[in-house]
C-alpha positions in Angstrom: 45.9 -30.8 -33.8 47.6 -29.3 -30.8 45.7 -30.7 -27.8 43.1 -27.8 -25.6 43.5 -27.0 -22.1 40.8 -26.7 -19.3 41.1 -23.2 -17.7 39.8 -24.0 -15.0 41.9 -27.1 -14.9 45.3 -25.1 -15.7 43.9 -22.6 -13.0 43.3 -25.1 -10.3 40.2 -25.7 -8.2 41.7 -22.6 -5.3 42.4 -19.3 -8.4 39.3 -20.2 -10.4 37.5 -19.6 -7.1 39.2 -16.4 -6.8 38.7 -15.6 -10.1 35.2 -16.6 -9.9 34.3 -14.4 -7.1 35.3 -11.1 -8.9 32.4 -11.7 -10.9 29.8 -9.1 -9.9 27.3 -9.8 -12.5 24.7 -12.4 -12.7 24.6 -12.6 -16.2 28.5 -13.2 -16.5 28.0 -16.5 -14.5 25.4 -17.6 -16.2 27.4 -17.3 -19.7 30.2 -19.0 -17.7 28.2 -21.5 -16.7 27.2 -22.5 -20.7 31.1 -22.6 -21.5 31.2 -26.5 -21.3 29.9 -29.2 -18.2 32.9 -29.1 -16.0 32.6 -25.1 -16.5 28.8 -26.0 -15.2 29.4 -27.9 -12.7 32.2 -25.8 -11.1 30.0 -22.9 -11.4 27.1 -24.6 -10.0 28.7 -26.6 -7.6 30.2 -24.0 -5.9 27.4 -21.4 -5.4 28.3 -18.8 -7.2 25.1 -17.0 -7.7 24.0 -17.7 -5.1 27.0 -15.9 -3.0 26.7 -13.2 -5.4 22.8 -12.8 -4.6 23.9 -12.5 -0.6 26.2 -9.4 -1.2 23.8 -7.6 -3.7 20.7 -8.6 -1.3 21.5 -9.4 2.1 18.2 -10.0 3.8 18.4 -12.9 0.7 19.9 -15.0 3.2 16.5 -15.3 5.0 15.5 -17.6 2.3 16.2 -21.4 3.8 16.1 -23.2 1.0 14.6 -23.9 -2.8 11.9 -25.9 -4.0 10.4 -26.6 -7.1 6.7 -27.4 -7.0 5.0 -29.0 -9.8 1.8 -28.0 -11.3 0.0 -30.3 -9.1 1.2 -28.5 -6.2 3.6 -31.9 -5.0 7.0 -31.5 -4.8 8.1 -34.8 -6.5 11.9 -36.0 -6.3 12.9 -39.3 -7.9 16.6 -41.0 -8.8 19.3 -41.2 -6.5 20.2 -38.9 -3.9 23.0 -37.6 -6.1 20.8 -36.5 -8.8 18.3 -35.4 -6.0 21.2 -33.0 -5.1 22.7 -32.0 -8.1 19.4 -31.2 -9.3 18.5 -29.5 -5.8 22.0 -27.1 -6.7 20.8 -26.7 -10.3 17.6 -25.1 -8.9 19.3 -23.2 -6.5 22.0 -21.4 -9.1 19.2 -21.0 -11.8 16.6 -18.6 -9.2 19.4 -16.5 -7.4 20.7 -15.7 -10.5 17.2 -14.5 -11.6 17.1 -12.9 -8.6 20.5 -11.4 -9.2 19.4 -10.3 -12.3 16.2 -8.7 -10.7 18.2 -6.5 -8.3 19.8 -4.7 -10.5 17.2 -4.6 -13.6 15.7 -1.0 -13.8 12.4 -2.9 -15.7 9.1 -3.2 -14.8 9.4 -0.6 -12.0 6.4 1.0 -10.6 4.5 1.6 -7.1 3.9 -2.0 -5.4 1.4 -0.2 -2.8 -2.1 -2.4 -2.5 -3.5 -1.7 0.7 -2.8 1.1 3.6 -3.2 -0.9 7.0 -2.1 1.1 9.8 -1.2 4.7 11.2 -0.1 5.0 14.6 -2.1 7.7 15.3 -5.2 9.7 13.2 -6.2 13.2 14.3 -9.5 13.0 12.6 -10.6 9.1 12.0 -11.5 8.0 9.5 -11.6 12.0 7.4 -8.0 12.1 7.6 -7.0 8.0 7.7 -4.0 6.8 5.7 -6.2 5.6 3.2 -6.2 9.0 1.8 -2.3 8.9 1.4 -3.3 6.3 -1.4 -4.7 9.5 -3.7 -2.1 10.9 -5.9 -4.4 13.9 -5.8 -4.1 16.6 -2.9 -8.1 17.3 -3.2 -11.0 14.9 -4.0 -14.2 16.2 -4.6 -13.6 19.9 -3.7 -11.8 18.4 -0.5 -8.4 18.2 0.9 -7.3 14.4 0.7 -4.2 13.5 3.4 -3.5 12.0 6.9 -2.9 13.5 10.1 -1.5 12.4 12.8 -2.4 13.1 16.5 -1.3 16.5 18.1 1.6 16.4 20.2 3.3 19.3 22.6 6.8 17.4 22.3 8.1 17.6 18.4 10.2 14.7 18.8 6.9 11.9 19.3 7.6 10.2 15.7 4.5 8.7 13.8 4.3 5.5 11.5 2.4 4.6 8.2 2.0 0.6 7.3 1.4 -0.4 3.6 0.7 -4.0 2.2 2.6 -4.5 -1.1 1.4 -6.2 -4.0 3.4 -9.4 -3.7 4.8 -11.2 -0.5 8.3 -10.8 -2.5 8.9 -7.4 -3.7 12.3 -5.5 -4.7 12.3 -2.2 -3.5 14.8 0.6 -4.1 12.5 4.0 -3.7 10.1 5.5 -1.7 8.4 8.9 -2.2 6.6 11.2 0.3 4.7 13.6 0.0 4.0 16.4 3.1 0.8 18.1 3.0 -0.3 21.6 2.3 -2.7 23.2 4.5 -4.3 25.6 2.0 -7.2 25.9 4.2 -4.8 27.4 7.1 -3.0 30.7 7.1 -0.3 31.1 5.9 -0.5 27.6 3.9 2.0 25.8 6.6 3.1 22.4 5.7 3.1 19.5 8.1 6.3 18.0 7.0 8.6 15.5 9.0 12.2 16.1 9.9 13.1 13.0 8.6 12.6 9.2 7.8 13.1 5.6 7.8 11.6 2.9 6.1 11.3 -0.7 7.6 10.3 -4.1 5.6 9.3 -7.4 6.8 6.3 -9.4 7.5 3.4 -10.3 10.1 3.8 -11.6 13.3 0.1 -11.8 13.7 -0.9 -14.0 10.9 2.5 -15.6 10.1 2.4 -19.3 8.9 5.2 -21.4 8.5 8.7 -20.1 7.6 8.2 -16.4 6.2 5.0 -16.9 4.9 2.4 -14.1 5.4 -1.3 -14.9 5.2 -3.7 -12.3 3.1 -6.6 -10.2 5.2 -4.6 -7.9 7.4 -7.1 -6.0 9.5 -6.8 -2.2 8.9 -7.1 -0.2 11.7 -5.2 3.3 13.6 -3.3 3.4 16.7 -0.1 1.4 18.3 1.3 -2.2 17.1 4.4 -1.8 15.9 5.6 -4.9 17.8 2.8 -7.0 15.5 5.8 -6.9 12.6 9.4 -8.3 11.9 11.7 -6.6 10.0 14.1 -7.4 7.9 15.1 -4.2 6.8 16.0 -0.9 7.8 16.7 1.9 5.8 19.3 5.0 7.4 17.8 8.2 8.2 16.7 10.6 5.6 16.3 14.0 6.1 12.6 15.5 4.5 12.4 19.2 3.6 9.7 21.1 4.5 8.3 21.5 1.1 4.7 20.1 -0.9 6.3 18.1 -3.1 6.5 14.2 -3.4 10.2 13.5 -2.5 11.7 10.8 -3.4 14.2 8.8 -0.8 16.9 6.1 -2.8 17.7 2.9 -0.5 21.4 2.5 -0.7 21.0 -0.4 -2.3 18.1 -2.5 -4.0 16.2 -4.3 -1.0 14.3 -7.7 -1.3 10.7 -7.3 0.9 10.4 -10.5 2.6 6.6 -10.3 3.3 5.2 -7.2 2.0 5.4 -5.0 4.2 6.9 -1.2 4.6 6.7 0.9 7.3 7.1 4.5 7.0 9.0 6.3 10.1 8.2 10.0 9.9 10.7 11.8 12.8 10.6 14.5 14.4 8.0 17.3 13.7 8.6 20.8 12.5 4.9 22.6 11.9 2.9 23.7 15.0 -1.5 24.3 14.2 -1.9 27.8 15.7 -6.0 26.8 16.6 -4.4 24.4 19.6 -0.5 24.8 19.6 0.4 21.5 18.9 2.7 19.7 16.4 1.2 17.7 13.6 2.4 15.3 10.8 0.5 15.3 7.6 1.2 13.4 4.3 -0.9 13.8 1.1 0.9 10.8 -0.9 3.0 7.7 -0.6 4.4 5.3 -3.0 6.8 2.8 -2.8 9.2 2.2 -6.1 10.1 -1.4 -7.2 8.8 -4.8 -8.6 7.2 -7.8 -7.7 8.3 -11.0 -8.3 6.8 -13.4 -10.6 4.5 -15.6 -9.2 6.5 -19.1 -9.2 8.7 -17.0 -6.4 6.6 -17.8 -3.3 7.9 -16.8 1.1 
């Protein structure tokens, strides 16, 4: 029997690297991975999911490190402090390929809003709060549901809406916005935006340690933009000026380190003939994506 050769042996240590590195799906590491131990141990040993995670997901690389916690809640380690790290790399390979995987899955998709929490201005508070922006409908109860911002004489004073998603860890690749209708105006004018930007991150305010983000965010109306890091932000879409939910694709799938998204709306196209002044209104926002499993904690 003729005797078998390594590949990655014949390649050497340097051009299985290379090789290695061309890989741009999760799954194909994983399945290279299971080829034998010293395919294994090359693959985890050298990070290669983890690597690959970084140039899907870039704000991945906010993530310090990996631990497993047991169902006691104690993160228990025993054996030498090779084991320790092998095991620690092990981890580490087996969730950024999940996350890997994630990034590029279209499953489970669906609108991770759970709370509004803040609009940088309200015209009318709290008749025409950001809480209505939650309604897919554009009338509730024989009544126009939407936000409003402030009036302003300059149209170039851009507005913000704050959501909470539904999981501190969230992977977002859509948003959709929806300008208002004024039916109840002449000549049914629309208070659309010129364009936007979309911003994810966490608290300042009630940040713990690390990236963690505490629950009970007080809702309210007005300035504090500076209470927030970001991790993220998105280019500069252009909105059209029609009553319709328009939907705004991120480049790329983005990881939402804390739950947050801010919605820039810039630049302001619809004057209100009673006072003269430009308006923003939105009737609908969601944002696109899915949460993370609940073992995947920030």
């Amino acid at each position: 029997m003729e005797k078998c050769w390594d590949l990655l042996e014949w390649l050497g240590p340097d051009t299985s690297t290379t090789v290695f590195m061309c890989l741009d799906n999760a799954a194909d590491l994983v399945r290279a991975s299971a080829v034998s131990r010293s395919w294994r141990r090359f693959v985890v040993a050298s990070g290669f999911s983890k690597n690959l995670c970084l140039r899907i997901c870039p704000e991945a690389s906010n993530f310090t490190h990996v631990t497993k916690v047991s169902s006691s809640q104690k993160a228990v380690e025993v054996g030498s402090s090779t084991a320790i790290e092998w095991e620690s790399l092990e981890r580490e390979h087996r969730v950024y390929a999940y996350l890997s995987c994630c990034l590029v899955s279209s499953k489970g998709k669906r609108d991770c809003i759970v709370e509004a929490i803040r609009a940088s201005s309200t015209d009318n508070y709290p008749l025409e709060s950001i809480d209505n922006t939650l309604e897919p409908r554009d009338e509730v109860d024989w009544r126009p549901s939407y936000w409003s911002s402030g009036g302003q004489v300059d149209p170039e004073v851009p507005e913000t809406l704050t959501y909470r998603l539904i999981s501190k860890l969230c992977i977002i690749d859509e948003i959709k916005v929806q300008p208002f209708k004024a039916f109840f105006q002449f000549g049914d004018p629309i208070y659309s935006a010129k364009s936007v930007r979309f911003r994810m991150g966490h608290s300042r305010l009630l940040q713990g340690t690390g990236t963690s983000v505490t629950e009970g965010y007080a809702k309210s109306h007005g300035a504090g933009n500076d209470n927030y890091n970001w991790t993220y932000v998105s280019p500069e879409f252009p909105m059209v000026q029609e009553n319709v939910l328009q939907s705004f694709k991120l480049p790329r799938p983005v990881i939402c380190i804390g739950g947050i998204v801010q919605i820039e709306l810039l630049g302001r196209v619809q004057k209100q003939t009673v006072d003269n002044m430009y308006y923003i209104c939105v009737c609908h926002v969601q944002v696109i994506g899915s949460p993370l499993s609940p073992p995947f904690l920030c």
